[in-house]
C-alpha positions in Angstrom: -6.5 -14.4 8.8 -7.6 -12.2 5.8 -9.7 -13.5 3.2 -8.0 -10.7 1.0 -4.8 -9.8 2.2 -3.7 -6.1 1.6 -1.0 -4.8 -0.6 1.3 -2.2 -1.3 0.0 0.6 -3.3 1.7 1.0 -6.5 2.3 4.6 -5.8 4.2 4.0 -2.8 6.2 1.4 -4.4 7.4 3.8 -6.9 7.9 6.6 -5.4 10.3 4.6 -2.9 11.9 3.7 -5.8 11.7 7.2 -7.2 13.1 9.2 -3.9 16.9 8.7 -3.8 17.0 8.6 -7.9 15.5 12.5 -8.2 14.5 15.5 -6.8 10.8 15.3 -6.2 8.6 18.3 -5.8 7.2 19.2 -2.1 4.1 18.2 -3.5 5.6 14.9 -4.3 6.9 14.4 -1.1 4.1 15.1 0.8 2.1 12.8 -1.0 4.9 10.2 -0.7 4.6 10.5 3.1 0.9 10.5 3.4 0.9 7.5 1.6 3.4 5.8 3.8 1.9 7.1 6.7 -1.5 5.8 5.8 0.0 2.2 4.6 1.4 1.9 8.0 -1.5 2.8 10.0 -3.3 0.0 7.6 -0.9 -2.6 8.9 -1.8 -1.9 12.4 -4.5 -2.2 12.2 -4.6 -5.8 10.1 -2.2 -7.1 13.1 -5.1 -6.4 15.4 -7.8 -7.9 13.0 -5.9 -10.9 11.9 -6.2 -11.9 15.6 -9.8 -12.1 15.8 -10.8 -16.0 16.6 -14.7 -15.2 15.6 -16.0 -17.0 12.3 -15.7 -13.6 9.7 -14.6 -12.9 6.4 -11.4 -9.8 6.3 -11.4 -8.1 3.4 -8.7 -5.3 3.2 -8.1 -3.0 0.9 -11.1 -2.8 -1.4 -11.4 -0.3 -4.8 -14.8 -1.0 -6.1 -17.7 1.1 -8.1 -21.7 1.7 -7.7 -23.2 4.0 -10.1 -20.4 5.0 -12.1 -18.6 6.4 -8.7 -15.2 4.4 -7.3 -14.8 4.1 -3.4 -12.3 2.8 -1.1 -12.4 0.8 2.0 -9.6 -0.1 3.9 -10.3 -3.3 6.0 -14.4 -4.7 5.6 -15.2 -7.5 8.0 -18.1 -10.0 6.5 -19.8 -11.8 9.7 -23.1 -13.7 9.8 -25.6 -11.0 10.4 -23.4 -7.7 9.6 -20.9 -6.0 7.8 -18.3 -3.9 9.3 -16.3 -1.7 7.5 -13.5 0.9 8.7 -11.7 4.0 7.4 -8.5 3.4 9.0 -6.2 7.2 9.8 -2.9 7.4 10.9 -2.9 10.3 12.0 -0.8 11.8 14.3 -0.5 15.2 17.1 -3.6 17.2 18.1 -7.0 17.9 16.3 -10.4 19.5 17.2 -13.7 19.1 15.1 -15.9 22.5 14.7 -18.4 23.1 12.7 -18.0 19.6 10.7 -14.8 20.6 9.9 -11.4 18.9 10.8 -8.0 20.9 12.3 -4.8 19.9 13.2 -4.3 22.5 15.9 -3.5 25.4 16.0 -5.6 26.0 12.5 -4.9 23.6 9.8 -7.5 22.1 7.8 -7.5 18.6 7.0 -9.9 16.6 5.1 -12.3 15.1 7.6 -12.6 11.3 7.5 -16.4 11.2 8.5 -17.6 12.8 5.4 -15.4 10.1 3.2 -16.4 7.6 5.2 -20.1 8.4 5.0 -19.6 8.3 1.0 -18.1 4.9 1.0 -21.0 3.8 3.1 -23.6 5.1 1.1 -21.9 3.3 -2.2 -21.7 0.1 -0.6 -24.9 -0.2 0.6 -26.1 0.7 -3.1 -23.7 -2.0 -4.5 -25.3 -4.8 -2.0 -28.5 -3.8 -2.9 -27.6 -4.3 -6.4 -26.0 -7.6 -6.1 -29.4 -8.6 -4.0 -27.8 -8.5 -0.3 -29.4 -6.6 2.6 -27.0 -7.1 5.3 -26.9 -4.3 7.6 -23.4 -1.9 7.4 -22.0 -0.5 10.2 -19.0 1.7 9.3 -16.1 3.4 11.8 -13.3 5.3 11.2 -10.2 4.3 13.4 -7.8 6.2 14.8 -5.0 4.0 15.1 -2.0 6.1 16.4 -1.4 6.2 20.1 -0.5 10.0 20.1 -3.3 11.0 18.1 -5.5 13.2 20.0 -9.0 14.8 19.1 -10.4 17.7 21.0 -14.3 18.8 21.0 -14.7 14.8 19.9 -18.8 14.3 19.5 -20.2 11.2 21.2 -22.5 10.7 18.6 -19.9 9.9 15.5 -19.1 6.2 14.3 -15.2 7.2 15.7 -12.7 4.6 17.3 -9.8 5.5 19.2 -6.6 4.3 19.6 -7.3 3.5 23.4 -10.5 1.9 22.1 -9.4 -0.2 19.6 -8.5 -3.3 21.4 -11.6 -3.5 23.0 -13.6 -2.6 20.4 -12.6 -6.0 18.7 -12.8 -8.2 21.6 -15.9 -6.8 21.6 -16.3 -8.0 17.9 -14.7 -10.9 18.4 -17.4 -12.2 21.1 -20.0 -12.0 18.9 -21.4 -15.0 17.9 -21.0 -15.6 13.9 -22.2 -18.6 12.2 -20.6 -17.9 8.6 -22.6 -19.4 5.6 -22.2 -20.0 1.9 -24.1 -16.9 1.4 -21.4 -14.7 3.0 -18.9 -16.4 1.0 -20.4 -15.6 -1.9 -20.7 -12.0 -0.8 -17.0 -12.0 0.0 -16.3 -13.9 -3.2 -18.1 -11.0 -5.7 -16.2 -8.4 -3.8 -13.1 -9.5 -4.1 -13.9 -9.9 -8.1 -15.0 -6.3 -8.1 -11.9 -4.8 -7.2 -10.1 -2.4 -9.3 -6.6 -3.2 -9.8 -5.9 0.3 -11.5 -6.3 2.9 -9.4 -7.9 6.3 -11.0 -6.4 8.1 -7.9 -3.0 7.3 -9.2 -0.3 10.4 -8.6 2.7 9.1 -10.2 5.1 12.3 -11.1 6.6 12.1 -14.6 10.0 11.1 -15.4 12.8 9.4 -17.8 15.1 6.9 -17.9 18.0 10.0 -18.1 17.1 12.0 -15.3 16.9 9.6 -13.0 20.4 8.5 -10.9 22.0 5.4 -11.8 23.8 2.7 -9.4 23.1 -0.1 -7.2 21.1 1.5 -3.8 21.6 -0.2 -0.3 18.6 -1.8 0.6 19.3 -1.1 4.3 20.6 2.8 4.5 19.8 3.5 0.8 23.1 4.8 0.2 25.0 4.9 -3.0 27.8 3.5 -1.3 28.2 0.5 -2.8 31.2 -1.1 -4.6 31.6 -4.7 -5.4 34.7 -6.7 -3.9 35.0 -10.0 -5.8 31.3 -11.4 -5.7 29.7 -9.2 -3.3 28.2 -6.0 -3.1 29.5 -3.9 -0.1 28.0 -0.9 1.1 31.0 1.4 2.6 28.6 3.6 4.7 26.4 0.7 7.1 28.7 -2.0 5.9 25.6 -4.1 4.6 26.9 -7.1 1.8 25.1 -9.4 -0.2 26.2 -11.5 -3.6 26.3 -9.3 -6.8 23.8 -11.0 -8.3 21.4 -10.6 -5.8 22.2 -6.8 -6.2 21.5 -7.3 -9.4 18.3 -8.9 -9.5 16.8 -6.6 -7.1 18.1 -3.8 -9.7 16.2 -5.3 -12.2 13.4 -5.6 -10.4 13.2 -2.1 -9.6 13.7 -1.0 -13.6 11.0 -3.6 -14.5 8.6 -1.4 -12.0 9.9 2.0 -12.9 10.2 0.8 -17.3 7.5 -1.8 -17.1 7.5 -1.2 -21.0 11.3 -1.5 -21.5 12.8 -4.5 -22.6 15.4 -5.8 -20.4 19.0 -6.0 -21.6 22.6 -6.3 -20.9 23.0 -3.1 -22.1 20.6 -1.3 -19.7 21.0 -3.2 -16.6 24.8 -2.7 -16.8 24.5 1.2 -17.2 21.4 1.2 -14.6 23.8 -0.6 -11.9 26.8 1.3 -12.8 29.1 -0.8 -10.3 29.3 -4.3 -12.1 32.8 -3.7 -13.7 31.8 -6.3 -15.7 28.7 -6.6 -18.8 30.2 -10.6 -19.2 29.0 -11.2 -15.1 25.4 -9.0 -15.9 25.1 -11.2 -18.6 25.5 -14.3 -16.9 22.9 -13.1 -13.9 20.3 -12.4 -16.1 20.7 -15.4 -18.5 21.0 -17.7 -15.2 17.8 -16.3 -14.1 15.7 -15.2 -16.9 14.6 -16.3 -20.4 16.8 -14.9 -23.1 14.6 -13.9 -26.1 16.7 -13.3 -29.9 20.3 -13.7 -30.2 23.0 -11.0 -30.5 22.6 -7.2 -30.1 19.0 -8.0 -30.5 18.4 -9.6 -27.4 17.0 -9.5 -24.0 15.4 -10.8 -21.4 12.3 -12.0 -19.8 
């Protein structure tokens, strides 16, 4: 089980909000995917590591600074006598390494994992040795999709398969780990030295006005929906659920999309479009939320 569990980037939250409401740029969208793509490779690979029976702190997802530079690992692994930390790719078809350099065949250069990885190792060893720890680092990048496939692959580069994966952690899993109060510590300042706000952030800009208005399916993401007495249908999967959990997850998207709009009748009726009825939006978001001021003035929170 991880001693810091891993969470969605915020990026990739709202761009998933963002992708059936507008037209982003090809730029947008290929960011959108790598990000997805790279989130589920992450969770792949926690499944594996959340297995592992051996006395260890997991610490995924990790933003933190040494001398005024920001680094990210994906999944660290605190045991007794080492630290472990992994760059964790999703990639996916056929590559070849020349000259240092990373291709997706036939010629398309990629950035090449190694030399971020070799970065992030470098700053963490400098943080440690600034917070008084000398536990020896030994850092991997993982390839964790089953049809990735690297061509010209050096034996002498801290690289995981997919086909070695497994192993590799029963392999880590057999060593023997006595944990101590020192590594929770470690673990402990860590976990305080991550940086919620990401300065890598690539949100694309937008408004409340250009952005497409209505309830969205949360199973097809259709704008199919119409509501039949108390329930949302959607006409194109058939999915239903009560309006007022359509509403709520509604709001919830606005509040992540506006976080510095104030709630209100007014513009959760005209973001969901399909509630007929302000009186029943009303009644959903004074049944769940706290109404602040009285009148047109109000709203909620």
């Amino acid at each position: 089980m991880s001693y810091k569990a891993r969470t969605k980037p915020h990026d990739l939250i709202v761009l998933e909000l963002l992708t059936p409401r507008m037209n982003l740029t090809t730029k947008d969208k290929h960011h959108y995917y790598n990000l997805k793509k790279g989130y589920e490779g992450e969770l792949l690979f926690d499944s594996l590591t959340e297995k592992l029976q051996c006395e260890c702190f997991i610490l995924n997802d990790l933003l933190l600074e040494a001398n005024n530079s920001t680094f990210q690992i994906d999944s660290l692994i605190i045991t007794a006598g080492k630290i472990f930390f992994y760059e964790v790719k999703n990639h996916e078809g056929d590559y070849y390494l020349e000259s240092d350099k990373l291709f997706k065949r036939p010629k398309l250069e990629v950035t090449n994992p190694l030399h971020q990885l070799s970065r992030s190792e470098s700053l963490l060893s400098q943080l440690l040795l600034s917070l008084g720890y000398k536990l020896p680092i030994d850092a991997s990048v993982v390839f964790i999709n089953s049809k990735f496939t690297l061509y010209q692959a050096p034996l002498d580069k801290p690289i995981i398969f997919p086909t070695q994966v497994k192993s590799y952690l029963s392999n880590l899993n057999a060593t023997p780990s006595k944990l101590t109060t020192t590594n929770r510590r470690l673990a402990d300042q860590l976990i305080s030295m991550h940086i919620t706000d990401s300065p890598y952030s690539k949100i694309p800009t937008y408004d409340y006005h250009q952005l497409r208005k209505g309830i969205i399916c949360p199973i097809c993401q259709s704008y199919s929906v119409s509501v039949v007495k108390r329930r949302c249908i959607c006409g194109e999967c058939g999915h239903f659920e009560p309006v007022t959990n359509a509403v709520l997850r509604s709001v919830k998207e606005f509040k992540i999309l506006f976080p510095n709009e104030k709630i209100t009748s007014n513009i959760v009726y005209d973001w969901c479009q399909v509630v007929e009825s302000k009186k029943s939006i009303s009644h959903v978001l004074s049944t769940n939320y706290k109404k602040i001021g009285d009148h047109r003035w109000s709203y909620y929170e």
